[in-house]
N, C-alpha and C positions, 0 to 999 in steps of 0.2 A: 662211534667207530670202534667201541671196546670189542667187540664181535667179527671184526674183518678178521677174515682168514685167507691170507697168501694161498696163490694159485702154484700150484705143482707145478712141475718142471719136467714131466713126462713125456717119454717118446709119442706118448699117443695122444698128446695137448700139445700139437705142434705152435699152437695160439697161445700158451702160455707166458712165454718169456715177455710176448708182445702187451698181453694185459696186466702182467705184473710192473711194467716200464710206465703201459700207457696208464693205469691206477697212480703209481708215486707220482707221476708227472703231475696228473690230474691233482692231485691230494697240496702239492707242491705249489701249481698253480693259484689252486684257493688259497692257501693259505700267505702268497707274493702277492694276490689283490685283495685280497682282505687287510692285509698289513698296510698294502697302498695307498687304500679308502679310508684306511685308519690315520693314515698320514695327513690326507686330503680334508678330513674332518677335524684333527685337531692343532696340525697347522695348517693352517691354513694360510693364505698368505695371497702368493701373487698369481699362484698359476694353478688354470684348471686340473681335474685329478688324470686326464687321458691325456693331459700335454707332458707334465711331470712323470706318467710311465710310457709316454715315448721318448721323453729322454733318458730315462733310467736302461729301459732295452739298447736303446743305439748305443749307451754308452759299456754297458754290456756286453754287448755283442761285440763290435770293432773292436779292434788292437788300441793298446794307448798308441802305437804313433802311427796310427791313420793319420794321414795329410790329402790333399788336393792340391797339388800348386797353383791352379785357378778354379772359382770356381764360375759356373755360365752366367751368360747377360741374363738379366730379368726387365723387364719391363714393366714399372705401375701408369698409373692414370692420373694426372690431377685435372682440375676442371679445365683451364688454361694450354697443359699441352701436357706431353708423355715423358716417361720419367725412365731415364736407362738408365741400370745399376750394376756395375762391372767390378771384380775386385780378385778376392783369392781366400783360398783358407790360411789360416793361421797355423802352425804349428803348435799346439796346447796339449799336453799329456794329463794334468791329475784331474781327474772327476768334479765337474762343479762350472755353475758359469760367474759372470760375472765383470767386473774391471772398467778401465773408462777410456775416451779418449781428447786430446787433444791437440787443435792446430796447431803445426811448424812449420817455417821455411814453406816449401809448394807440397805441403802433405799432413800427415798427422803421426803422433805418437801414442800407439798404444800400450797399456798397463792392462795384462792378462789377470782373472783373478789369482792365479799361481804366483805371482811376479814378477813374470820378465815383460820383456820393453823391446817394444816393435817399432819401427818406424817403415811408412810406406806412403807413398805418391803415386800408386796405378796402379792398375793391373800387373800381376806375378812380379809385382815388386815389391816385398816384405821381410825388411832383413833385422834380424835381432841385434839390439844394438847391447853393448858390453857395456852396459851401468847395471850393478846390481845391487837389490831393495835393501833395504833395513827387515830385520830380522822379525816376523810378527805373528812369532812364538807357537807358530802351528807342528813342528816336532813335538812341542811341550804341550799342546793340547791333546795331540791324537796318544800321547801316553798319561794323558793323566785319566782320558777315558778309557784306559785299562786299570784304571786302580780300582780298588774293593770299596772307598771310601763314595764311588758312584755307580756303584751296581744300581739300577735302577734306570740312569738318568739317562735321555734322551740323543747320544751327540754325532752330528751334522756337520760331519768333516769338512762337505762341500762347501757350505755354509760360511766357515771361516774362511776367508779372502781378503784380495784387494781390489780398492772400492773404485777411487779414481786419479786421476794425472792431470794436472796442469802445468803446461809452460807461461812463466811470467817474464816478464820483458818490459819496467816502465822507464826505461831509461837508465837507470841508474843500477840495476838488479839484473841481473839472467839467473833464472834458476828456474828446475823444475820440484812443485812440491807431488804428493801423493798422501792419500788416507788410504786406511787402513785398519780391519780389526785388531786388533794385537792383544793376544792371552799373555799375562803377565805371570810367570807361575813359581816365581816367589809368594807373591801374595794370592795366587791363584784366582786370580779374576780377569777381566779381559774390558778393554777399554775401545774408543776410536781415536786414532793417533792420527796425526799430520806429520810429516816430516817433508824437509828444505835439502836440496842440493843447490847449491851455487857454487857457480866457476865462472872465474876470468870471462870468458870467451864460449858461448855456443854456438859454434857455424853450423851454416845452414846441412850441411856436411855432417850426419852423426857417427859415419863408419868409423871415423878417428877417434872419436869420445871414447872414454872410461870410466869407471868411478866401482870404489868398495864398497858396501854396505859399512863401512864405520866412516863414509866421507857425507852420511845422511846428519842431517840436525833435528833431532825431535822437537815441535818446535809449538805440539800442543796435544796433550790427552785429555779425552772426558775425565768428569770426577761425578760422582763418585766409578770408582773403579769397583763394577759389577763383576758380584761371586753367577755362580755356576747355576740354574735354574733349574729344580725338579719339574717345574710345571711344561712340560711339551717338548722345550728344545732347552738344553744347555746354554747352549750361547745361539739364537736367534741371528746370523750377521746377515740375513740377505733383509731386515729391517732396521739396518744400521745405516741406511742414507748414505753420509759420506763424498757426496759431490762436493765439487769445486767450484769458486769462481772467485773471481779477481776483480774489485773496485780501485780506482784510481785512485789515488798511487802508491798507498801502502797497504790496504785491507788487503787479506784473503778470506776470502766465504765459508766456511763451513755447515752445509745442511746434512745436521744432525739427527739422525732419527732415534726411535725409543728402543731397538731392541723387541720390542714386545714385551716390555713393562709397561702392559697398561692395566694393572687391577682387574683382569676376568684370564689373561692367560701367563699369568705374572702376579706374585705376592703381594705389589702394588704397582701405583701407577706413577709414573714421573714427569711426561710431558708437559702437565700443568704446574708443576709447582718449580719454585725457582732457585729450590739451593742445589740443580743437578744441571749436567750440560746437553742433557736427554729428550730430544724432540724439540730442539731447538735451531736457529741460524745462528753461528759466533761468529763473531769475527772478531780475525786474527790481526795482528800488526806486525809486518815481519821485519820491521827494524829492530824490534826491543821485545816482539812474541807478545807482548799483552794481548789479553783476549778481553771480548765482553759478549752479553748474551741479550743479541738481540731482540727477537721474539721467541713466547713458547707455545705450547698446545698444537707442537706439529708432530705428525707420526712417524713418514718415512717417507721425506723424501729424496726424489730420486731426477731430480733434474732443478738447477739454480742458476738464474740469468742475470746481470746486470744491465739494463736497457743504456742510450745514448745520455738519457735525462738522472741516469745514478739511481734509476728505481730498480728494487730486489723481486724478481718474480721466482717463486717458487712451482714444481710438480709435485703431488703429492700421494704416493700410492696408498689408497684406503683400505677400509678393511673388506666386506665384501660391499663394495657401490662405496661411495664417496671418496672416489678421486678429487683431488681439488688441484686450479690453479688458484696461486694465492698472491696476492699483491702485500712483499712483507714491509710493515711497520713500524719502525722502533717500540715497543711497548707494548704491543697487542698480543694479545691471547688468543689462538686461533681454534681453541673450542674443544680438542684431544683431548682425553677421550672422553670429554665430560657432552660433548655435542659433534655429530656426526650426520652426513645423509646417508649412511652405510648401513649395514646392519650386521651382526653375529652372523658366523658362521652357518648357523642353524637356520637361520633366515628370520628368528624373531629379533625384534629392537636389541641393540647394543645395551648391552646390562648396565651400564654406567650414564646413558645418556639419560639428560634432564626432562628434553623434550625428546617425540619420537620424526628423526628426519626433519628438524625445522630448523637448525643452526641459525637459533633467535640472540642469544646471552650472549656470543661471542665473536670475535670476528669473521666475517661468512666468506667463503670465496667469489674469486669475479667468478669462477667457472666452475662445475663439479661434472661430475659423467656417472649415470646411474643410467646401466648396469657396468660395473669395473670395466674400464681399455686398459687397465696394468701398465699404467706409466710407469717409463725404465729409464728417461733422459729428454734432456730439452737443449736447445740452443737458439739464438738470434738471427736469422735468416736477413744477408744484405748483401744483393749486388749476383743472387741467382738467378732469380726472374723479376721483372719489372711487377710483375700480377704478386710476388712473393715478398717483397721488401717492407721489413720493417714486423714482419709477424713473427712468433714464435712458432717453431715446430716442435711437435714433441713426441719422443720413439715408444711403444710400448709392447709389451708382453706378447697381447693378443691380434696382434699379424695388421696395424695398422702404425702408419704414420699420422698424427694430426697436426694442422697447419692453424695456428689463432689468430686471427685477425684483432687488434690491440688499437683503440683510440682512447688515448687519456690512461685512464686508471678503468677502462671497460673492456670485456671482452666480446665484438663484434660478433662474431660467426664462428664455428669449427670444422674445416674441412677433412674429414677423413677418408684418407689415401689409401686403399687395401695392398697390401704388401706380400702376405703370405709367409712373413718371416718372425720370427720370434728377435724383436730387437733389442739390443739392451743399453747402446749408448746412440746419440746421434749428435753430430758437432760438425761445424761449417767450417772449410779449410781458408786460408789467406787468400787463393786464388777463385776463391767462389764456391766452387764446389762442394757438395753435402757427403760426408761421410758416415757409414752407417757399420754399427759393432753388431753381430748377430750372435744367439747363444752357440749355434750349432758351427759357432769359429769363424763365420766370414767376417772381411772385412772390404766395403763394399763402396765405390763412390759413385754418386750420383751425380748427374749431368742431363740438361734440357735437349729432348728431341722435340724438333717444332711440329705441334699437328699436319696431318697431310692439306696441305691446300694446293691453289693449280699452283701459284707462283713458283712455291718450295717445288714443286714436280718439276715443273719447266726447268729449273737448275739444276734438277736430278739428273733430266734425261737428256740433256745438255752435257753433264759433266761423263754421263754413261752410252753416251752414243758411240758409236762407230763414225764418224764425222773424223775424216781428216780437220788437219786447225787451222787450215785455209776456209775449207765448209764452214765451221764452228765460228768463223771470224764473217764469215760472210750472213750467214743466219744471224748472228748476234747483233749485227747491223739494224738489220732487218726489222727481228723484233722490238730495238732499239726504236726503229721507225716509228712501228707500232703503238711504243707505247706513251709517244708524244698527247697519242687521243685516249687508246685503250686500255683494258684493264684486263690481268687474269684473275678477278677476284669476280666470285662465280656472281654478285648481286651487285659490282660497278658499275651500271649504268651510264654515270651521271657526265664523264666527257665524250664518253661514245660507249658503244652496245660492247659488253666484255665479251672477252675471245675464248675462257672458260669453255662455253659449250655451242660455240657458234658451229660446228662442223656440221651436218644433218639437220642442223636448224632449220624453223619456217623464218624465211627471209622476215625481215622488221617486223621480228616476234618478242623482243624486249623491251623493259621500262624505258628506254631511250627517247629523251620527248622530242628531237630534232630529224628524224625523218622527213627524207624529202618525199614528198607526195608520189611519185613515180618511185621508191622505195614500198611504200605503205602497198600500192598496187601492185605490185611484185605479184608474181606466184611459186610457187616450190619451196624448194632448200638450198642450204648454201652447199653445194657439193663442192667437191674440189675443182673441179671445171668453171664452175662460176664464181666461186671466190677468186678464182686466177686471173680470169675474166674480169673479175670487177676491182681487183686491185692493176692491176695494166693499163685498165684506161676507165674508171671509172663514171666520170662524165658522160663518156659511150653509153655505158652499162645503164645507169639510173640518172637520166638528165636532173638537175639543181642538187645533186647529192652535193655536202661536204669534204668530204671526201678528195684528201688532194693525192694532183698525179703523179707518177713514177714514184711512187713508196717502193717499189720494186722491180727491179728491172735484170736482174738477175734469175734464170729460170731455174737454176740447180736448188737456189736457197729459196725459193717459192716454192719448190717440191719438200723442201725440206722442210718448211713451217705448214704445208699440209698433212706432213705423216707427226706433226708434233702438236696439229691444233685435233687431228683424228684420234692420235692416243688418249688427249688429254680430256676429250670428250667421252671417254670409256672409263672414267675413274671415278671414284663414288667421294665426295665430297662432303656429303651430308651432316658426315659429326661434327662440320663447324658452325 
């Protein structure tokens, strides 16, 4: 490009201005996706390189205080029934995703990666509640990346955050803790912190709560306290792990990730070895803060459950493919980075593993996922759905929800739910309900639609009828009658012929094995005239039917369960 030479500006190059803009732009352009790709190649991480520049555009483009007060339903699929998701945007101003959330009272508390503290129970209902964080030294980051002593280095403002939020409650304790990266810029290094609020008294009620950022108790930071990385990124936090969870009745959980200190994009590596707190589970005691370090050889993860049985399941987001569910163990080594099902960036084997994708020498996971779903969160599903209880769900990255089926210490099956959202926390609220943290600021709860079947319809169009409630009382009888023998389950048979698709039917054209003989010789369909006919006086109709008399004797509500057996025979049933 030593040779370009700008196009004049002349009256008689009316096209000028237009190719000199559309050049820079162009010029501009390369050099914003090449910088991108350069991104996408050297960190690499969680999210593909055309998801990461469409969030850099949106976030680009919109105002910081773009809002939504709601935003629309969405509906997913799981095997069982349909899944409606209703909520609202968040209000979030500074660049960057990230934060977590957790059940309270009939709703959940969210922790933005900025800092502040949301509370919401439904739809356009999201009110910021006035407790504010402990301080985690991001003014003192984003100026220490203006000093001359890191011209050079990497740094990822957005990156620095906060991770997640728990409310704890055994009785004896209320308090909400939260992690967090926190740059320490005394010593100029940056750690993962837990800090403890406790008060008296949390009602379900948080309008009323308060708290300072000096009424937090720090109450555990990584060691060693990591200096500043020339290699890629400065400080790495969206591989700082940092979830939460609560073991009975004094642990708190901490799943600790590496940063990206693993010896190929880092000086060295830490997860495996055990004088550091780095790709690790600790746990906390928050009587007295002792900590200890449960397992190591973890990377980053990003979602930690404690089952009914006091078992630790972790999510684990890998590096490119080996995601792992891991069932954690006191003492076990879970193979980081020295063994992996993932691989480098580059797509050849992970430069540090022993074997290539066989995770033979160390602890293996019950589950792993190759090609990456970019696990972002997990939680314990119980008392959503009968089809649901008792599995793990887990939220990720790349536009899926996964549902794990868990027997013993195995991982059955994994259903994955398509979503279309980029999700980054997911947690079951007190009243059942699934709530879900999205990067692009929703926050979203989910709730069971039951598949369409004829029954569910019959009470649809019951409840949506034009039927005075005399009618409606008079019909309900009726079907009431009805369904002493019958069924609207489109393949009940078995106490008599189901009413599903009886309307234009060929008379005693079902599995039904009790037809009476003068039934079987029938000819035609049930039209509405003959159904009418043969509920009136049946016997008449088809001598030794079963069929008993005066089921109805009402003519209004006989017309009415014919315009409800004719609709309901026009409805497509099939997905069940």
């Amino acid at each position: 490009m030593n040779d370009f030479k700008p196009i004049g500006l002349s009256p008689r190059s009316k096209f000028g201005g237009v190719a000199v803009i559309a050049a820079v732009l162009l010029c501009i352009g390369v050099i914003v996706l090449s910088r991108i790709f350069a991104l996408g190649q050297q960190h690499p991480g969680s999210e593909p390189l055309w998801t990461f520049l469409a969030g850099q555009l949106k976030t680009k483009l919109l105002p910081a205080d773009f809002a939504t007060p709601s935003a629309s339903i969405t509906n997913f699929n799981s095997v069982f029934f349909e899944i409606q998701a209703e909520g609202s945007f968040v209000d979030v101003a500074r660049d960057g995703a990230g934060g977590g959330l957790t059940p309270f009272g009939d709703g959940v508390v969210l922790l933005t990666h900025e800092g502040r503290i949301f509370f919401s129970n439904g739809v356009g209902n999201v009110n910021e509640i006035a407790i504010k964080v402990p301080d985690n030294g991001f003014k003192a980051y984003k100026a220490a990346s203006e000093k001359e002593k890191y011209r050079g280095y990497q740094f990822a403002l957005e990156w620095h955050r906060y991770n997640d939020i728990l409310y704890i409650d055994n009785g004896e304790t209320k308090a909400f803790a939260i992690s967090f990266t926190e740059f320490q810029d005394a010593s100029d290094c940056y750690t993962t912190t837990v800090a403890l609020l406790t008060m008296e008294a949390f009602d379900d009620d948080l309008s009323n709560v308060s708290a300072q950022s000096s009424e937090w108790r720090t109450i555990f930071r990584t060691h060693p306290c990591l200096p500043s990385k020339k290699e890629y990124r400065a400080i790495e936090g969206h591989i700082a792990g940092g979830r939460l969870a609560f073991k009975r009745p004094y642990s708190l959980l901490l799943a600790s990730g590496d940063y990206h200190w693993d010896g190929v994009y880092a000086p060295e590596a830490l997860a495996h070895r055990l004088d550091n707190d780095y790709g690790k589970v600790i746990e906390i005691d928050i009587r007295d803060y002792s900590s200890t370090r449960v397992s190591y050889g973890l990377r980053n993860m990003q979602g930690i459950v404690v089952d009914p049985d006091g078992r630790i399941w972790t999510v684990e987001h890998g590096p490119r493919g080996g995601d792992e569910l891991n069932l954690i163990i006191p003492g076990r080594h879970y193979g980081w980075p020295l063994e992996t099902f993932g691989t480098d960036y580059t797509g050849e084997p992970w430069p540090l593993a022993k074997n290539v994708g066989r995770h033979e020498m160390h602890e293996p996971p019950v589950f792993a996922w190759l090609p990456s779903v970019a696990t972002s969160g997990m939680t314990l599903v119980r008392g959503f759905h009968d089809s649901w209880d008792g599995d793990l769900l887990v939220s990720t990255f790349k536009s899926n929800l996964i549902r794990i089926r868990i027997r013993g210490e195995r991982a059955v099956f994994a259903e994955r739910i398509p979503t279309g959202l980029r999700v980054r926390d997911v947690q079951q609220t007190n009243d059942g309900r699934i709530a879900i943290w999205t990067d692009d600021k929703r926050l979203l709860f989910l709730s069971v639609v039951p598949r369409a079947t004829p029954m569910n319809y019959v009470s649809r169009w019951m409840a949506q009828s034009n039927l005075t409630t005399s009618e409606k009382q008079q019909l309900s009888r009726l079907i009431d009658r009805c369904l002493e023998c019958h069924s609207f389950s489109s393949n009940d048979n078995s106490g008599g012929p189901s009413l599903a698709k009886v309307f234009e039917s060929d008379i005693a054209s079902t599995s039904y094995r009790y037809y009476s003989n003068s039934l079987r010789e029938a000819k035609g369909k049930w039209t509405q005239e003959r159904l009418i006919e043969y509920i009136n006086n049946p016997k008449k109709f088809a001598r030794g039917t079963t069929m008993p008399a005066s089921v109805g004797n009402d003519k209004a509500a006989l017309l009415n369960l014919m315009r409800l057996l004719q609709d309901l025979r026009a409805q497509d049933f099939s997905s069940n």
